[in-house]
LOVEXKE-220239 format. One line per 2 residues: their letters; for each residue x, y, z of C-alpha. Coordinates in nm, 2 decimals, m for minus. Layout:
# residues N
a = X Y Z ~ ... .
END
This chain:
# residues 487
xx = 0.63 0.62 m6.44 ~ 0.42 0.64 m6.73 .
xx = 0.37 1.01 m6.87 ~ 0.00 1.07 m6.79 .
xx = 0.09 0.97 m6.44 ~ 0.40 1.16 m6.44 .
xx = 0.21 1.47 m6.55 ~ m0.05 1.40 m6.27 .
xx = 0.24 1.39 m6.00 ~ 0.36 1.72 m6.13 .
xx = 0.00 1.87 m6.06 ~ m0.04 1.76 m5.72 .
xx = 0.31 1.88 m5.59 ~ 0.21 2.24 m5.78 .
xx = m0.16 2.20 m5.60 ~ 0.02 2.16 m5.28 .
xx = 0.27 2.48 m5.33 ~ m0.06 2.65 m5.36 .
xx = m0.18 2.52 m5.03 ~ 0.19 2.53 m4.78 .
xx = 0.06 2.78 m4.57 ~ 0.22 2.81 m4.27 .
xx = 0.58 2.73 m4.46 ~ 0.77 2.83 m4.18 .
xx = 0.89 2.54 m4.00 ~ 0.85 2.49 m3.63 .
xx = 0.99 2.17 m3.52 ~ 1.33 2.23 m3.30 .
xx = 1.60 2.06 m3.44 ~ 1.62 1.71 m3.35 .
xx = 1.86 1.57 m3.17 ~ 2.10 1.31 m3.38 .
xx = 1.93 0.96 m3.50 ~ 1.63 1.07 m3.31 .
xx = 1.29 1.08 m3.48 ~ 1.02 1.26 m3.38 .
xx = 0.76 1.03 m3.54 ~ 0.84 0.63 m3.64 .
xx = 0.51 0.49 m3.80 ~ 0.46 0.13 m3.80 .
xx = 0.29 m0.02 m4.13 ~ 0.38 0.12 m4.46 .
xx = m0.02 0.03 m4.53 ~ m0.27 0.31 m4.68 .
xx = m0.31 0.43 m4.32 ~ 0.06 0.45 m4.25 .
xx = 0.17 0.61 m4.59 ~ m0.16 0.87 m4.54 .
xx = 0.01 0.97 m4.15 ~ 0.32 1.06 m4.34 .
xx = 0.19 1.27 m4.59 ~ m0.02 1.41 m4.34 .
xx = 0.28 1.52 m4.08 ~ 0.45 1.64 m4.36 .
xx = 0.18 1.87 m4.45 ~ 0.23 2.05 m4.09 .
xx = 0.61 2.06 m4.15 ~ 0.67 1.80 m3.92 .
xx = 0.95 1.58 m4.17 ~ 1.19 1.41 m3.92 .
xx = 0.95 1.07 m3.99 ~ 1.02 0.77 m4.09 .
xx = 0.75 0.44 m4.25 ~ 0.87 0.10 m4.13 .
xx = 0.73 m0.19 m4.28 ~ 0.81 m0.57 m4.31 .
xx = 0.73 m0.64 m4.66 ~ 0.93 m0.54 m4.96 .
xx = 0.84 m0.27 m5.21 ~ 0.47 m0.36 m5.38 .
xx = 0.38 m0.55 m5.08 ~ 0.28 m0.34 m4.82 .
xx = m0.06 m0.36 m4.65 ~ m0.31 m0.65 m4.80 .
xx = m0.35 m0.61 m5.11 ~ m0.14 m0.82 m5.30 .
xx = m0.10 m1.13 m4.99 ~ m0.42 m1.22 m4.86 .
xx = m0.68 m1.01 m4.96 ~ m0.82 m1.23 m5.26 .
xx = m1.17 m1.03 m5.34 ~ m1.13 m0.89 m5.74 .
xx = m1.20 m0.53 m5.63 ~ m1.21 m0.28 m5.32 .
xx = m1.56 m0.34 m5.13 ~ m1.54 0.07 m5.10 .
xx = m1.73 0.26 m5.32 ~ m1.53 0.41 m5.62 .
xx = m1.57 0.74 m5.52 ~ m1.38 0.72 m5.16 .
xx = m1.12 1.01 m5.04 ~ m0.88 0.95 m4.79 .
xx = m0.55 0.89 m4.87 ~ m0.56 1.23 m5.04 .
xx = m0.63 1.46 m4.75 ~ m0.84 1.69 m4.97 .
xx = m0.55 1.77 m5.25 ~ m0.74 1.72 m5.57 .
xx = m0.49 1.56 m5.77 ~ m0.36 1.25 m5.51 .
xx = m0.76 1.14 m5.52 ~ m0.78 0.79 m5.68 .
xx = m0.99 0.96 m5.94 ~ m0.75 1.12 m6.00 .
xx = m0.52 0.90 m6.06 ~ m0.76 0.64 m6.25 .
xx = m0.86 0.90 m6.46 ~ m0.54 0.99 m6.56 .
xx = m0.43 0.62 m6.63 ~ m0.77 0.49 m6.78 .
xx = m0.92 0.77 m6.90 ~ m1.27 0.94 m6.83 .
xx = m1.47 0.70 m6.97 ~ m1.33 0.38 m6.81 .
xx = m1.37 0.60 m6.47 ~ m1.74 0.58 m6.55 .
xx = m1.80 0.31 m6.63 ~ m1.57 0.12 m6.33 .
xx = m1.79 m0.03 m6.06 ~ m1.55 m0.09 m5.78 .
xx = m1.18 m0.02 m5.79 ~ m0.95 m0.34 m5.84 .
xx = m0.77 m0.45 m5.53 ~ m0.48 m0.49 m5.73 .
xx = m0.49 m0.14 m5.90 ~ m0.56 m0.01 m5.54 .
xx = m0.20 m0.09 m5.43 ~ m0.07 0.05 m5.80 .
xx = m0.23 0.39 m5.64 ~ m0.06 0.38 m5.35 .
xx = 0.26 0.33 m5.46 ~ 0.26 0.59 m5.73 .
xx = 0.13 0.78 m5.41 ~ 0.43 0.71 m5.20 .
xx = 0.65 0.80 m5.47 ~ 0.49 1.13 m5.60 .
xx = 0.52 1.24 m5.26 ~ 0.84 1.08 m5.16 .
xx = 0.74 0.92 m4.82 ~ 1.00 0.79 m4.60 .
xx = 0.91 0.48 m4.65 ~ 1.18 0.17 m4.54 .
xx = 1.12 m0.16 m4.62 ~ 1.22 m0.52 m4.47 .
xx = 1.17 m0.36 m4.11 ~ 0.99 m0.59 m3.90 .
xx = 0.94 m0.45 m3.53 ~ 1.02 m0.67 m3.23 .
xx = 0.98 m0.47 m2.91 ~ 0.95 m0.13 m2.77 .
xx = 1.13 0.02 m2.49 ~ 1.19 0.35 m2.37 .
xx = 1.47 0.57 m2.25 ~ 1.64 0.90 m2.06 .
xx = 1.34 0.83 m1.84 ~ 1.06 0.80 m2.07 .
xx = 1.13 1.05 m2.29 ~ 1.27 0.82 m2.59 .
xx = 1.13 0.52 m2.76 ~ 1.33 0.28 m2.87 .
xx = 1.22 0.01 m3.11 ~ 1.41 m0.28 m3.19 .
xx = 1.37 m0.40 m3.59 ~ 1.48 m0.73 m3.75 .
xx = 1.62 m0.64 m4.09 ~ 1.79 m0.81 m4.36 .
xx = 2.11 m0.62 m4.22 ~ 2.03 m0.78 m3.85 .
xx = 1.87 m0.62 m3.61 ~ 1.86 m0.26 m3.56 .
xx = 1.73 m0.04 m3.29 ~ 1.57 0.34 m3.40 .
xx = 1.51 0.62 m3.14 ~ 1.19 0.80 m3.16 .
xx = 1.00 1.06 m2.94 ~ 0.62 0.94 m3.06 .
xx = 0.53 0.60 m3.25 ~ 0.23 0.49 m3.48 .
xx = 0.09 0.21 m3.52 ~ m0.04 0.17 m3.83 .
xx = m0.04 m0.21 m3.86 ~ m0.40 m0.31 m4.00 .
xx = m0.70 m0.50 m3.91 ~ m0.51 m0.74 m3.68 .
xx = m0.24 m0.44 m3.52 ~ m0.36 m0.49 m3.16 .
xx = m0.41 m0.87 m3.18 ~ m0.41 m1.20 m3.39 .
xx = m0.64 m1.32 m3.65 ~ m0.89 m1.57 m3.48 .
xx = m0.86 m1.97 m3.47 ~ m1.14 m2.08 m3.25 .
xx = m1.03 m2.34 m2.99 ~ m1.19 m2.68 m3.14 .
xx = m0.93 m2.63 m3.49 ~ m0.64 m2.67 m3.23 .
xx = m0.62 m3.02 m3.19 ~ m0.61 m3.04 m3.58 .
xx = m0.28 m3.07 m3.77 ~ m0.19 m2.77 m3.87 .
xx = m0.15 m2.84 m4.25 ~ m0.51 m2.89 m4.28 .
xx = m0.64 m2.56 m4.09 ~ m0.57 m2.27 m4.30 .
xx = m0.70 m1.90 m4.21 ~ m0.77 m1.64 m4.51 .
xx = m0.56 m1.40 m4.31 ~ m0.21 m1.65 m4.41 .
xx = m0.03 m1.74 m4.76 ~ m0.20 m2.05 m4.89 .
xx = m0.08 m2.24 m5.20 ~ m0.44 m2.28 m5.38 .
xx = m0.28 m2.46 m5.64 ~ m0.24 m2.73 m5.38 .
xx = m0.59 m2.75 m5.30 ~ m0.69 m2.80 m5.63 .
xx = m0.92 m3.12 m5.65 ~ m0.95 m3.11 m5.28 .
xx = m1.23 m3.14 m5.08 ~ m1.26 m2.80 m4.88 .
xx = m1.43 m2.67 m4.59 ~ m1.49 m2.32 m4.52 .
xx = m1.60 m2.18 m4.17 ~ m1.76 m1.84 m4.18 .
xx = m1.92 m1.62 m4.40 ~ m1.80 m1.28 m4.42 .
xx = m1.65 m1.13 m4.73 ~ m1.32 m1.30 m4.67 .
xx = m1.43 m1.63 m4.62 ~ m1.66 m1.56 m4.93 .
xx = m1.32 m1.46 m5.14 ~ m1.09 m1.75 m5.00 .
xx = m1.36 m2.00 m5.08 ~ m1.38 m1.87 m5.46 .
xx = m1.01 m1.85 m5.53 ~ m1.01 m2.19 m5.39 .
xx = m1.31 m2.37 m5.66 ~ m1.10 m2.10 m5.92 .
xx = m0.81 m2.31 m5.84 ~ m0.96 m2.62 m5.90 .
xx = m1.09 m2.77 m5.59 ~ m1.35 m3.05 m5.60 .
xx = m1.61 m2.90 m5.40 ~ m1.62 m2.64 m5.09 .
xx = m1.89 m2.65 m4.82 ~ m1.94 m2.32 m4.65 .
xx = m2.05 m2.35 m4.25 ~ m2.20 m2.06 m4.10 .
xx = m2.28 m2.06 m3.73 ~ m2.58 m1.79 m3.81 .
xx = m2.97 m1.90 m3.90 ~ m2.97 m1.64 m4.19 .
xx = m2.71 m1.45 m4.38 ~ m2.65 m1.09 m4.29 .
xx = m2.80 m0.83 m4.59 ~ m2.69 m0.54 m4.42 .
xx = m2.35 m0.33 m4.42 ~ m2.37 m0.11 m4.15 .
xx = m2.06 0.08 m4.34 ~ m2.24 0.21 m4.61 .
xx = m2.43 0.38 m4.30 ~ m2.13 0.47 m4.14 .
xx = m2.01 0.64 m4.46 ~ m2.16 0.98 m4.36 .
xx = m1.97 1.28 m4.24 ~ m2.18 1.31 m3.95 .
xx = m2.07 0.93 m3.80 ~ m1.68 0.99 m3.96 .
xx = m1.63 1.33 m3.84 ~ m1.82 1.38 m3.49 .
xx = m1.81 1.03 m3.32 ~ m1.51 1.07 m3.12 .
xx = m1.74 1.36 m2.95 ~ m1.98 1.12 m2.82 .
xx = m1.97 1.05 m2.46 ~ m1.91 0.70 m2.38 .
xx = m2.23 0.51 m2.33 ~ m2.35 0.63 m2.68 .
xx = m1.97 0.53 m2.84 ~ m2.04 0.19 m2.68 .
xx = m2.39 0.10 m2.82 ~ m2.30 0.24 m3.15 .
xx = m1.98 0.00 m3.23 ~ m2.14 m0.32 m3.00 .
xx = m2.41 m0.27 m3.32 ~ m2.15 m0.22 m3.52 .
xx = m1.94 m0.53 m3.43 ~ m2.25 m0.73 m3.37 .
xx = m2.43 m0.67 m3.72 ~ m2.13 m0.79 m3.87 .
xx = m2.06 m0.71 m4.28 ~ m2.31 m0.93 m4.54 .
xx = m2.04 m1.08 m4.87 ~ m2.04 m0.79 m5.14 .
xx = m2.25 m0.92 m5.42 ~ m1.93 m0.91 m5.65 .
xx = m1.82 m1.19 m5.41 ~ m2.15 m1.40 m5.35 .
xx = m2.21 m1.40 m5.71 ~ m1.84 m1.58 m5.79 .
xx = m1.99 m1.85 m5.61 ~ m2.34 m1.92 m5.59 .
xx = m2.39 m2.09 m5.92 ~ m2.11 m2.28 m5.93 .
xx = m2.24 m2.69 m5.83 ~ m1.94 m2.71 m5.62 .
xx = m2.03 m2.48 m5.39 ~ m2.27 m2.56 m5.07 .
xx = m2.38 m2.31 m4.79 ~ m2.54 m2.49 m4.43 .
xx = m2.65 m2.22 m4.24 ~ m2.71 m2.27 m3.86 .
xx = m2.42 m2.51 m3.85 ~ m2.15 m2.39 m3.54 .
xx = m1.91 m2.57 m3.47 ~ m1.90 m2.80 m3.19 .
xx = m1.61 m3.01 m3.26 ~ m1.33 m3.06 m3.47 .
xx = m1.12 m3.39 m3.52 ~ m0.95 m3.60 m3.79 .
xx = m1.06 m3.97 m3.87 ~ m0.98 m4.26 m4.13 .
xx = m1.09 m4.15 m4.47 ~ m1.30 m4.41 m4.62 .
xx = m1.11 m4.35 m4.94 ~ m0.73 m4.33 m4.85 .
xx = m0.64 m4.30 m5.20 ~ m0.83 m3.95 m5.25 .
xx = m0.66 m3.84 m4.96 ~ m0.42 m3.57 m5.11 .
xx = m0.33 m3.45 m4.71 ~ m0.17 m3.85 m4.64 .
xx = m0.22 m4.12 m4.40 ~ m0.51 m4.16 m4.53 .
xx = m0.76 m3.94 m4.29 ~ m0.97 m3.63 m4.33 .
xx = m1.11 m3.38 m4.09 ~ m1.46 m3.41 m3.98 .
xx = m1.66 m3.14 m3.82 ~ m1.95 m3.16 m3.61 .
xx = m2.25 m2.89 m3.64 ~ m2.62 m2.91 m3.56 .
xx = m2.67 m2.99 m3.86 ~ m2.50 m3.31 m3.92 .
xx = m2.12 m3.40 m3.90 ~ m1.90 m3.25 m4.23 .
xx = m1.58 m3.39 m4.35 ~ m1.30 m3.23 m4.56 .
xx = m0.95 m3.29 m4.67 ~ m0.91 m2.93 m4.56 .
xx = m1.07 m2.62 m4.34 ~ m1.02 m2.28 m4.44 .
xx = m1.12 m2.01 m4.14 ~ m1.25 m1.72 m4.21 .
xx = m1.32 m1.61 m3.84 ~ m1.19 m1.31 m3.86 .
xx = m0.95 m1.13 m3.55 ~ m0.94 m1.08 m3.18 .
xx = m0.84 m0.79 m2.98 ~ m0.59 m0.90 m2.75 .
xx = m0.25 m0.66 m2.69 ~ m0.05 m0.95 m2.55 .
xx = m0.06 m1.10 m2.81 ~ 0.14 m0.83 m3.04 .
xx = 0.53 m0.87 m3.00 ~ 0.62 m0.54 m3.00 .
xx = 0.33 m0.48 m2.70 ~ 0.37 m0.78 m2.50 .
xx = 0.61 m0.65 m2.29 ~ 0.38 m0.38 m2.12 .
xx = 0.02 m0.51 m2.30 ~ m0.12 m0.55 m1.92 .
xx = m0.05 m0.17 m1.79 ~ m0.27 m0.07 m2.15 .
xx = m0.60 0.05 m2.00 ~ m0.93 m0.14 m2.18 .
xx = m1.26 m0.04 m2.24 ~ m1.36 m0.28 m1.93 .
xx = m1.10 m0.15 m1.70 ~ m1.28 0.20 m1.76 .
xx = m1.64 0.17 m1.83 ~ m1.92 m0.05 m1.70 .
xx = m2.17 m0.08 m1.98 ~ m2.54 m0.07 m1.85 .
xx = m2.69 m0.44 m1.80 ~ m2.75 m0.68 m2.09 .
xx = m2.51 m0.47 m2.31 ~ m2.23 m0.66 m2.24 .
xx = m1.96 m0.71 m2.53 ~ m1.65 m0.90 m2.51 .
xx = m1.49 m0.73 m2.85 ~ m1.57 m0.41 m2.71 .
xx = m1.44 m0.47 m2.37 ~ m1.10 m0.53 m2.49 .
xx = m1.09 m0.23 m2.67 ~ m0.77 m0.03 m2.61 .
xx = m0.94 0.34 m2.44 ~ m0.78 0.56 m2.59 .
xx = m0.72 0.94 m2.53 ~ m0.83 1.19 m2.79 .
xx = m0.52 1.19 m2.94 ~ m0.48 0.79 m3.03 .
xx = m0.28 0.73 m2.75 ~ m0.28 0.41 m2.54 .
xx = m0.33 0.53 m2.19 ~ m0.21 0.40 m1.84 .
xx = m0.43 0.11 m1.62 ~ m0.23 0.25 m1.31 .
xx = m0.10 0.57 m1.34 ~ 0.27 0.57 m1.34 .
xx = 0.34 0.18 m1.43 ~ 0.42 0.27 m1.78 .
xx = 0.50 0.66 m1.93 ~ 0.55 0.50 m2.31 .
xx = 0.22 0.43 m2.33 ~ 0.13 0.79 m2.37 .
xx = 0.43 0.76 m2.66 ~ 0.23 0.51 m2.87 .
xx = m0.09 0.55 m3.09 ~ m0.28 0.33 m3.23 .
xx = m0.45 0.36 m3.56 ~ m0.50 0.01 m3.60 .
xx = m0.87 m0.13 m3.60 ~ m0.90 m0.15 m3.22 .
xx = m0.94 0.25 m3.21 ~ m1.26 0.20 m3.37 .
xx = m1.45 0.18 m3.03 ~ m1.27 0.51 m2.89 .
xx = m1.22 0.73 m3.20 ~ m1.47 0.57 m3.44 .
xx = m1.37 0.46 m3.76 ~ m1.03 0.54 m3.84 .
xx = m0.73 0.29 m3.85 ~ m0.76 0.01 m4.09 .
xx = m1.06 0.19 m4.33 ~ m1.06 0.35 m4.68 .
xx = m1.39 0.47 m4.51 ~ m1.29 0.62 m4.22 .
xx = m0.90 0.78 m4.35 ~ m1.07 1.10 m4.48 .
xx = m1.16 1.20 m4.11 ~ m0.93 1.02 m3.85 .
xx = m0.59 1.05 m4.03 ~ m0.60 1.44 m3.96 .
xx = m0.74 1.40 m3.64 ~ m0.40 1.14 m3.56 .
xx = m0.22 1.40 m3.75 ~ m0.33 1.68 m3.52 .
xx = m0.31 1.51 m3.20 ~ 0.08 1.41 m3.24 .
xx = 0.12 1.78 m3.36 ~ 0.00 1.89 m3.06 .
xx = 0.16 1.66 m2.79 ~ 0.54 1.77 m2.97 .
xx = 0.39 2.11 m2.97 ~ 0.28 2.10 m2.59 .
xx = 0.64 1.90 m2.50 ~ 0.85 2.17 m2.69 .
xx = 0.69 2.47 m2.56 ~ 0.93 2.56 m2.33 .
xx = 1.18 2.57 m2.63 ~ 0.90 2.75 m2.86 .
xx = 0.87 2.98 m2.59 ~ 1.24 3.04 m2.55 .
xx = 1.24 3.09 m2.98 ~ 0.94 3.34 m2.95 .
xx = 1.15 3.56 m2.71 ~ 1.48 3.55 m2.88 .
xx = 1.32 3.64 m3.25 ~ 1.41 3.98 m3.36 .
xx = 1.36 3.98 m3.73 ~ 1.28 4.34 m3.79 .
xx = 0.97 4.40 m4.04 ~ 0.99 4.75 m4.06 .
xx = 1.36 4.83 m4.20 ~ 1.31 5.14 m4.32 .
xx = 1.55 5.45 m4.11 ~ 1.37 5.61 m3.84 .
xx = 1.52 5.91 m3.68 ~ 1.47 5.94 m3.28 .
xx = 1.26 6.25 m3.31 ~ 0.96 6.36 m3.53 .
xx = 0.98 6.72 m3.64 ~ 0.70 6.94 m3.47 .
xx = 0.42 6.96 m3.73 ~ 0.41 7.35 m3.88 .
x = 0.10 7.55 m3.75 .
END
């Protein structure tokens, strides 16, 4: 670690001696291989509930994540924007200890000046912060743990997950899970039913590896045009392809970004108040507005002559057919895939999607198993007519403490086990899982609600410790009797 990082770490383990109040732990011993939290997703959101538990001397945790060390969450896989979309000055991560703030730690690296005079944090340098993070702070943190399925145990009172490791596959005990797994934690990124007929070689999503090098002097085909279609599309004409037509199914882009709205303590902090009719019309907005391409990322393509937007152009049908030039045909065989729009038929030697994820439980391994006893926003609320929404409906309704709860009572007791800080909270907690925006607010609220369900399970026990304490404050010898005071 370099020294002016080095010398920052130092200061934020002294700035948090200064703040460990209550020291005293409080956890009962746990019992042997037994967690009392496993989080899911060594991720920002993951490595921020550690810290977090920590803080209220809860420390029999454990981070589980797939990738190897440097790769966690999306920074460096398939998020291809140049820097954060966040505003600079974000906290989160930090949970209000002044020297863990990626000021902090840019400062420190870069210097004052470069602070100023940065725009938008690098994505890149974003993942350098949290892994000198994890390591100032030494999170428990295990790498090349992929989960496969849940169970539970000794009547519910257990979880146990099941991991694929490079070892083989393991299976860890744990009384309360997290899942901290990202934008597409409680579903699958999106690929709209006409791209299934087409081979899959020539239907890429900005959500999976792709080998731009191999596109280069291709002829490409975005679909979408949010910020990650936006990004794909420009790494792609970076790499060298021959052109790239981007197909939007809306009239007119979206200008707005209803999170620089949402970036207000009133919205992050109180939200999960609301009652539900008014948490439903705020995220259908939400959802339905959709986010506008930061200028950083329209402006890496909208000079460039390779580059061509058709608005108004859905998709009504995807196929592949004979490429009038064979020879240019870098895919083989000689054919290309043609879409057809309103606006005129479009053909490609390639489609990149950028049509973003769906909320669908089943579709996660490790919830398949018990995905249809996980109550929905549409299993518990009926929104008022003409304010129907499909994204929100399959919502996960959550209780206040991130918890999945029950569809029929009874049908499956780990459910009240596992919270989810993925994306899909957003509807019931507000923003939360899967934000830089929202971590500042909803990791202590997570952090607080599996405090207080081990608190609530334990109090017998607590109780039981309360009654047998007899450290004596007073030590000082005390005979039985007073003498009489003299008149």
């Amino acid at each position: 670690m370099p020294a002016p990082l080095a010398e920052l770490a130092r200061q934020a383990r002294q700035q948090l001696a200064l703040l460990d109040y209550p020291a005293h732990p409080w956890m009962p011993p746990a019992a042997e291989a037994v967690l009392d939290v496993a989080i899911i997703g060594g991720g920002q959101t993951g490595l921020a509930t550690a810290f977090g538990l920590r803080r209220q001397k809860v420390d029999n945790i454990a981070v589980f994540d797939r990738a190897p060390p440097g790769g966690t969450g999306v920074w460096t896989t398939f998020a291809r924007m140049r820097t954060l979309r966040t505003p600079k000055h974000v906290t989160g991560p930090d949970l209000g200890v002044p020297a863990l703030t990626p000021r902090a730690f840019f400062t420190a690296r870069d210097g004052a000046e470069a602070w100023e005079s940065l725009r938008k944090i690098g994505r890149e340098d974003w993942q350098r912060y949290l892994d000198w993070y994890a390591e100032t702070l030494e999170l428990p943190l295990r790498h090349g743990h992929e989960l496969l399925a849940v169970d539970s145990i000794q009547g519910g009172r257990l979880l146990a997950l099941r991991f694929r490791t490079p070892a083989g596959e393991q299976v860890q005990l744990a009384r309360r899970m997290v899942l901290a797994t990202g934008m597409d934690g409680s579903g699958a990124w999106q690929v709209p039913h006409p791209f299934g007929a087409l081979p899959p070689g020539r239907v890429l999503h900005t959500a999976q590896a792709i080998d731009f090098a191999a596109l280069a002097g291709r002829r490409l085909i975005v679909v979408g045009a949010g910020a990650s279609a936006f990004d794909n599309l420009a790494t792609a004409l970076e790499a060298g392809a021959a052109s790239a037509t981007m197909l939007v199914r809306r009239p007119r882009m979206p200008r707005v970004n209803p999170f620089r709205w949402m970036e207000q303590a009133g919205y992050l902090a109180q939200y999960h108040a609301l009652p539900d009719v008014l948490k439903w019309r705020f995220t259908r907005h939400i959802f339905e507005l959709n986010q506008p391409p930061p200028q950083e990322s329209w402006d890496r393509v909208a000079s460039d002559p390779r580059f061509r937007l058709v608005m108004g152009a859905p998709i009504q049908g995807a196929s592949m057919e004979a490429s009038p030039e064979k020879g240019t045909d870098k895919g083989g065989e000689g054919e290309q895939v043609a879409l057809d729009t309103p606006r005129g038929r479009f053909t490609a030697d390639a489609v990149i999607l950028g049509t973003g994820f769906t909320f669908d439980l089943g579709l996660r391994p490790e919830l398949a198993a018990f995905a249809p006893e996980i109550l929905l926003w549409k299993d518990a609320f009926t929104p008022p007519p003409g304010e129907e929404s499909p994204l929100c409906g399959a919502s996960p309704y959550l209780a206040d403490d991130f918890s999945f709860r029950e569809k029929t009572p009874g049908a499956a007791p780990l459910l009240r086990r596992i919270h989810c800080m993925t994306y899909a909270a957003t509807l019931s907690m507000g923003l939360s899982g899967a934000s830089i925006s929202g971590m500042k607010y909803g990791v202590p609220r997570l952090v607080d609600g599996l405090c207080r369900a081990l608190w609530l399970e334990d109090a017998e026990a607590h109780l039981d410790s309360l009654r047998r304490f007899d450290l004596a404050e007073l030590t000082s010898t005390i005979p039985e009797e007073l003498p009489e005071a003299a008149e």
